[in-house]
C-alpha positions as CSV (number, residue, x, y, z in Angstrom):
1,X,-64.7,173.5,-8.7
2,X,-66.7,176.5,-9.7
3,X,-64.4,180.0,-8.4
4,X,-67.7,181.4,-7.3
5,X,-67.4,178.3,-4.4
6,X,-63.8,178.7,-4.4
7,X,-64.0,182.1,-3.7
8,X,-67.2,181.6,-0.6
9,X,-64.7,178.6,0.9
10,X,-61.1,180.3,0.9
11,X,-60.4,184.1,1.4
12,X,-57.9,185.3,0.6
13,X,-57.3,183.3,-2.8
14,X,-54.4,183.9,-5.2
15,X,-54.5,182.6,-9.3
16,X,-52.3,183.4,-11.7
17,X,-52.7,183.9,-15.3
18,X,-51.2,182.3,-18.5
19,X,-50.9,183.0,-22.3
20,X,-51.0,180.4,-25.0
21,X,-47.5,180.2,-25.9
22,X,-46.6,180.3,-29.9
23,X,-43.4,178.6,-30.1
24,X,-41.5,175.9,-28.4
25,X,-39.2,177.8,-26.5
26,X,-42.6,179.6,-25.3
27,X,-44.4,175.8,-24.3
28,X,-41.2,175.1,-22.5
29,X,-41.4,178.7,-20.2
30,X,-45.2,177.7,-19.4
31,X,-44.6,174.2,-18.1
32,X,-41.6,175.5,-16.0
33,X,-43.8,178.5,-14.7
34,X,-46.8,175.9,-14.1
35,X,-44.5,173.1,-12.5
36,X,-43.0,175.6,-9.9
37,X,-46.1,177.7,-9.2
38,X,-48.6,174.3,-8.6
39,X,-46.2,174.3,-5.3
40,X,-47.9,177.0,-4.0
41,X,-51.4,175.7,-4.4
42,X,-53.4,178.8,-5.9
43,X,-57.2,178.6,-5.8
44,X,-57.4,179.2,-9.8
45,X,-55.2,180.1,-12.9
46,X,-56.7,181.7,-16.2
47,X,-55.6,181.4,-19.6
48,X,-55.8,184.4,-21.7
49,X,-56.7,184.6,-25.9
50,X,-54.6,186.3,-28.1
51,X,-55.8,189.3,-29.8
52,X,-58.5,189.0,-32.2
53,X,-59.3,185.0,-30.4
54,X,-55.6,184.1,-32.3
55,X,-55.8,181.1,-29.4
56,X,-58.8,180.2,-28.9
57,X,-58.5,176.5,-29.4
58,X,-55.1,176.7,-27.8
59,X,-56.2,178.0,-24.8
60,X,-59.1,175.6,-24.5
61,X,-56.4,172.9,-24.8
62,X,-54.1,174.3,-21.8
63,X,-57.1,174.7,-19.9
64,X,-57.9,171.3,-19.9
65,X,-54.0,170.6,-19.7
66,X,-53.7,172.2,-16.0
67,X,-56.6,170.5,-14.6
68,X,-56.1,166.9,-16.0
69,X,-52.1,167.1,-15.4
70,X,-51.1,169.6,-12.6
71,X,-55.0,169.1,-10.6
72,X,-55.3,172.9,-10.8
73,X,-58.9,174.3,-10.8
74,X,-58.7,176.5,-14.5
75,X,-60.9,179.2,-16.0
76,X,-60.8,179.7,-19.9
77,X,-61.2,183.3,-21.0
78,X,-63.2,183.6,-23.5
79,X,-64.4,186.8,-26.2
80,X,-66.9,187.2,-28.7
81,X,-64.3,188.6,-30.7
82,X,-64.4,187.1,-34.5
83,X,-66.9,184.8,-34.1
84,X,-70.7,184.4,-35.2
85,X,-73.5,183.1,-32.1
86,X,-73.1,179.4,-33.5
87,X,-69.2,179.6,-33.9
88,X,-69.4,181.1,-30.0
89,X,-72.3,177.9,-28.9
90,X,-70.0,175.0,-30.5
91,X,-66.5,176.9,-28.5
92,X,-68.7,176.4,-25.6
93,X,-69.9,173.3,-26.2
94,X,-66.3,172.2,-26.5
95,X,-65.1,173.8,-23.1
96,X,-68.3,171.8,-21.4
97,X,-67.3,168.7,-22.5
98,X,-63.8,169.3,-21.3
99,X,-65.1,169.4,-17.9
100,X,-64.2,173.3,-17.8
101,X,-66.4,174.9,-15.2
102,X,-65.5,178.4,-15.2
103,X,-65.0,180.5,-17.8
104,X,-64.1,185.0,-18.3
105,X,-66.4,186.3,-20.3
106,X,-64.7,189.3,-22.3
107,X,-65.5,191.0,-25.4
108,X,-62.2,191.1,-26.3
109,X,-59.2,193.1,-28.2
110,X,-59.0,194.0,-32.2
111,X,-56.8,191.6,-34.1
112,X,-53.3,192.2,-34.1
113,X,-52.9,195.3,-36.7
114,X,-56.6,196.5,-36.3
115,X,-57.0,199.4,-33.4
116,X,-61.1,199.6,-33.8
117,X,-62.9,196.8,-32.5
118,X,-65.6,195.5,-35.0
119,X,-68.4,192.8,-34.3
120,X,-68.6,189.9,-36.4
121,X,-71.9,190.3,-38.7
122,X,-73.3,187.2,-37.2
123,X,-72.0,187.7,-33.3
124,X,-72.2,189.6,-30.4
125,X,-71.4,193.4,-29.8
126,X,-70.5,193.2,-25.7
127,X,-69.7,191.3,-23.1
128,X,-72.8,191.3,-21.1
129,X,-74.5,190.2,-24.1
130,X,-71.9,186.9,-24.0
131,X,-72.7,186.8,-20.3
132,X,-76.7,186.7,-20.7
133,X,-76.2,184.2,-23.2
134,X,-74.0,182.1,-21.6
135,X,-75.6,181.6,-18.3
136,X,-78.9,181.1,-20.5
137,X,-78.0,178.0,-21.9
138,X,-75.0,176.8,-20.3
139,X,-74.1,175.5,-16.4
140,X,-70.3,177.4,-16.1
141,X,-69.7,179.8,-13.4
142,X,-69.0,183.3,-14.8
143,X,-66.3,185.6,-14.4
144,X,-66.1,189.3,-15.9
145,X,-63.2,192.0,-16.4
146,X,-63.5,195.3,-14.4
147,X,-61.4,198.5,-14.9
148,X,-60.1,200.5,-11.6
149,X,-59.1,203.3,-14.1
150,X,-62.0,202.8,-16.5
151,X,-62.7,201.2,-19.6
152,X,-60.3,202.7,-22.6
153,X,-63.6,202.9,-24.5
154,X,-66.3,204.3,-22.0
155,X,-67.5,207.8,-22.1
156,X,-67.2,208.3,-18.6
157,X,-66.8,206.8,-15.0
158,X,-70.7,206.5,-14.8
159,X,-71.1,204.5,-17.8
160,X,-68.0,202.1,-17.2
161,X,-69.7,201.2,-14.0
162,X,-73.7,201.2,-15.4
163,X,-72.5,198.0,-17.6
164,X,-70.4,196.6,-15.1
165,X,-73.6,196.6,-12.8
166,X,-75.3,195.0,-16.2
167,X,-72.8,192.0,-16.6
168,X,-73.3,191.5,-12.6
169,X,-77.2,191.8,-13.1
170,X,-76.6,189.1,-16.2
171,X,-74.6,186.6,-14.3
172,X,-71.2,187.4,-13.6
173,X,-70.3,185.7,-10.3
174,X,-66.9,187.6,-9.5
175,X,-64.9,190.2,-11.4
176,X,-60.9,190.7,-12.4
177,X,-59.4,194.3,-12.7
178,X,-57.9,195.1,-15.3
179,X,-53.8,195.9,-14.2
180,X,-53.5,198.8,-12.3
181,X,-50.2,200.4,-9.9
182,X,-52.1,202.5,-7.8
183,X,-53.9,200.9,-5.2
184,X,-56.1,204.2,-4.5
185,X,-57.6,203.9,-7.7
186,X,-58.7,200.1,-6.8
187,X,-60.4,201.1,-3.2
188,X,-62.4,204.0,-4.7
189,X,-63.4,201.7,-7.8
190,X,-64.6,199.1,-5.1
191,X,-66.4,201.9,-2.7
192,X,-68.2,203.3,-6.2
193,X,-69.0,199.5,-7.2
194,X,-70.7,199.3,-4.1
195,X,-72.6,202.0,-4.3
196,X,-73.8,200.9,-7.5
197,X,-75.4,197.7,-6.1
198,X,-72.4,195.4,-7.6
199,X,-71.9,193.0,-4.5
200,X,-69.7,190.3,-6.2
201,X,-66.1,189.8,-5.1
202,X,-63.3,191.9,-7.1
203,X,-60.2,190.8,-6.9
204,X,-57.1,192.7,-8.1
205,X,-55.3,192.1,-11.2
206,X,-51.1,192.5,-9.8
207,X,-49.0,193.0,-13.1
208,X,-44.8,192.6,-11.3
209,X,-43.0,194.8,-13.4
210,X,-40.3,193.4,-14.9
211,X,-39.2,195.1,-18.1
212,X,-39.8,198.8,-18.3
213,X,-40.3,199.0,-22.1
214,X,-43.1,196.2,-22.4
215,X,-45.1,197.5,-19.4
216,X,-45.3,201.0,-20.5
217,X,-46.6,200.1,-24.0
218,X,-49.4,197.6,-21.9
219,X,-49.5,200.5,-19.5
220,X,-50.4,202.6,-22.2
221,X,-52.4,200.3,-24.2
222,X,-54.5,199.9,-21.2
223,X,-54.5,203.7,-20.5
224,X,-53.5,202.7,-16.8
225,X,-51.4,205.1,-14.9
226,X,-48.1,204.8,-12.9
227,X,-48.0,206.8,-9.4
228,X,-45.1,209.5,-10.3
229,X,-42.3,208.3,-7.7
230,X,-42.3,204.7,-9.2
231,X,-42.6,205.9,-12.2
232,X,-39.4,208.0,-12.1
233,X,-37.5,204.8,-9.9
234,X,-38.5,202.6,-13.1
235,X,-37.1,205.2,-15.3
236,X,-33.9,205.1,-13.4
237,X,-33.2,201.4,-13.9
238,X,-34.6,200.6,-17.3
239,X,-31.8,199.8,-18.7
240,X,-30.9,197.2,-15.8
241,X,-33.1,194.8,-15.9
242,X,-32.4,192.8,-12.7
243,X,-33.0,196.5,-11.3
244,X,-36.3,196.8,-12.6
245,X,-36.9,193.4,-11.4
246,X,-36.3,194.0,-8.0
247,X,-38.1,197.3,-7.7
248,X,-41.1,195.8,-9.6
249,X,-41.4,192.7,-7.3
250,X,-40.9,195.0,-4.2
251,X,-43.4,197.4,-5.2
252,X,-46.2,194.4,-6.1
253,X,-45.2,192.9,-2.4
254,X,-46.3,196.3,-1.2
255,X,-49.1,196.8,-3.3
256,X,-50.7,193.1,-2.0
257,X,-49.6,193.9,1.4
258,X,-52.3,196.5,1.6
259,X,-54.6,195.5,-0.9
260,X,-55.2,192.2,1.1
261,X,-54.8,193.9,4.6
262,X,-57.9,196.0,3.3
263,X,-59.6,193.0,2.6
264,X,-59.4,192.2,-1.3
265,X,-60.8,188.9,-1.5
266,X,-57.2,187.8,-3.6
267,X,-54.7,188.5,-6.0
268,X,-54.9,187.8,-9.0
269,X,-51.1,187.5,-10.9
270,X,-50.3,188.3,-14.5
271,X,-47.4,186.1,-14.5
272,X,-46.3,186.5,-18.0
273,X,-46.0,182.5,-18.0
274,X,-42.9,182.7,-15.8
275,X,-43.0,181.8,-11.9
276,X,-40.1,183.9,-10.1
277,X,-41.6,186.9,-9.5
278,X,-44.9,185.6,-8.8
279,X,-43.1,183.2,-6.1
280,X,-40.9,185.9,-4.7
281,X,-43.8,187.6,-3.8
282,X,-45.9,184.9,-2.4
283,X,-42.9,183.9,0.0
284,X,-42.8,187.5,1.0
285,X,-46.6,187.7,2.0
286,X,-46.0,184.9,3.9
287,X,-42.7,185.8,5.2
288,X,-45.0,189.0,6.1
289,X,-47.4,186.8,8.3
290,X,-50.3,186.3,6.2
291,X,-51.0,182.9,6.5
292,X,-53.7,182.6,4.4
293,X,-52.0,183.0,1.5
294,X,-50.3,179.6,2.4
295,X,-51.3,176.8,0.8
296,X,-54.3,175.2,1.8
């Protein structure tokens, strides 16, 4: 089912997101994490590249994995990242004859090793281009990233959110946020979106923090900012990480709490490919009397 009908039939939704695993031990975390978390019925779950497209095939094949085995509606991300137009046209090609019917349409991180992103001679240069191109000659439903905090490589606020209005204006049906902690930043990014004309649904990207080190090298990759008093609680238990566990899946309980009771159209979970987090905080929300979070 395309998430753009997904998201008009069932508000609030929640979808998780995966990563291509690259070793056994890795393929056996994902199928636990997918086998507990098709319990709770989410509306969608994403799989995710690695840097540079590392995946690519991969994630096509987990895609298709979730919706023919676990009968889980799936969206393939997919950047323009390393790859000429025709490499980019047979990719989607492939993902259409899956039976894939939504896909994120991303530009895309540098290859591991590389810190400036370069554009194949024979490709694309931005995501909106991927967007026009795709909803041109193809029949998926398309998603977009969106960044509460900014894009690490826009000049300013303004800019960030004059192409986000020209991947809406392209085709983009609903938009992701990149992770964020604060949920200030997410309402004034959604009040400025409106202004802007952007009328699509945005639903927020939830990172559980459950390893201190690991999220503040994302956290700093992604130039996204910790409020100050979490900040300092995380600092306090880093070393413990059961403690860092339980403050991060308390603080992302909070965080949907209000994010949903302010009417975010969903969470989205970066799950890391491993359920208890994720579940501890869905049976919160519902413990909380939000019902529809339950499953359908």
């Amino acid at each position: 089912m395309r998430i753009e009908h997904i998201l008009t039939e069932r508000q609030p939704v929640f979808s998780f997101e995966f990563f291509p695993p690259k070793t056994e031990e890795g393929e056996s975390n994902l199928r636990l994490a997918l086998n507990d978390l098709k319990d709770d019925e989410p509306a969608f779950v994403s799989v995710t590249y690695g840097a540079g497209g590392s995946t690519r095939e991969k994630t096509v094949d987990i895609v298709k994995s979730i919706k023919q085995e676990y009968g889980i509606e799936a969206m393939a991300h997919f950047s323009l990242v390393g790859q000429s137009v025709d490499g980019l046209r047979r990719q989607l090609e492939e993902i259409a004859e899956a039976g894939i019917e939504n896909v994120l349409a991303l530009r895309g991180d540098p290859p591991q090793g590389e810190s400036e992103w370069i554009a194949h001679p024979e490709g694309l240069h931005y995501s909106v281009e991927l967007i026009e191109m795709i909803k041109a000659e193809y029949d998926f439903c398309v998603g977009a990233a969106c960044f509460p905090e900014v894009h690490p490589d826009a000049t300013s606020p303004e800019q960030d959110m004059q192409y986000l209005k020209r991947k809406v204006d392209a085709g983009a049906s609903f938009l992701i946020t990149q992770l964020f902690f604060d949920n200030v930043d997410y309402f004034n990014f959604v009040d400025e979106a409106r202004g802007a004309g952007i009328d699509v649904p945005i639903i927020p990207g939830i990172w559980p923090v459950t390893n201190y080190g690991q999220i503040k090298r994302i956290a700093d990759l992604c130039k996204s900012r910790f409020p100050e008093r979490f900040e300092s609680e995380l600092q306090e238990r880093k070393d413990d990480l059961h403690a860092v566990t339980d403050l991060g899946v308390a603080y992302a309980t909070l965080q949907c709490i209000e994010l949903l009771a302010k009417g975010a159209p969903g969470i989205h979970f970066y799950t890391l490919n491993r359920s208890p987090a994720t579940r501890a905080i869905l049976a919160a929300l519902r413990s909380w009397g939000l019902p529809a979070l339950s499953p359908a």
